[in-house]
Residue, then its C-alpha position, 0 to 999 in steps of 0.5 A: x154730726x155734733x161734736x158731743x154726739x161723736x164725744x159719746x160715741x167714742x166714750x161709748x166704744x172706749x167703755x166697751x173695751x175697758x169700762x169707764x177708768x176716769x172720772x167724767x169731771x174732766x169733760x167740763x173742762x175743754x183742755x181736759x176734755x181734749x187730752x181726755x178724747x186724745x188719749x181715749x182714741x189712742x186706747x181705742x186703737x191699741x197704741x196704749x192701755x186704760x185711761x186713769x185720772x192719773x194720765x189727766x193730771 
């Protein structure tokens, strides 16, 4: 599977749960885009809340 099928997988099934809660600009940048995809699969398992712009600064 391609790296940008499972990034809309998981966005998909983290929306679900909380709606979208950052700005998508952060998926143009690799780093953020990293930390973004970390962060939103620690919501998707319950080890934090929503992901905030705030958390990507």
């Amino acid at each position: 599977m391609e790296d940008e099928t499972v990034l809309v997988m998981i966005v998909q099934q983290y929306a679900a749960k909380y709606g979208i809660t950052f700005s998508s600009k952060h998926l143009d940048d690799p780093n953020k885009k990293a930390q973004l995809i970390s962060l939103i699969q620690q919501a998707i398992s319950g080890k934090r809340g929503p992901v905030t712009d705030d958390d990507l600064q």
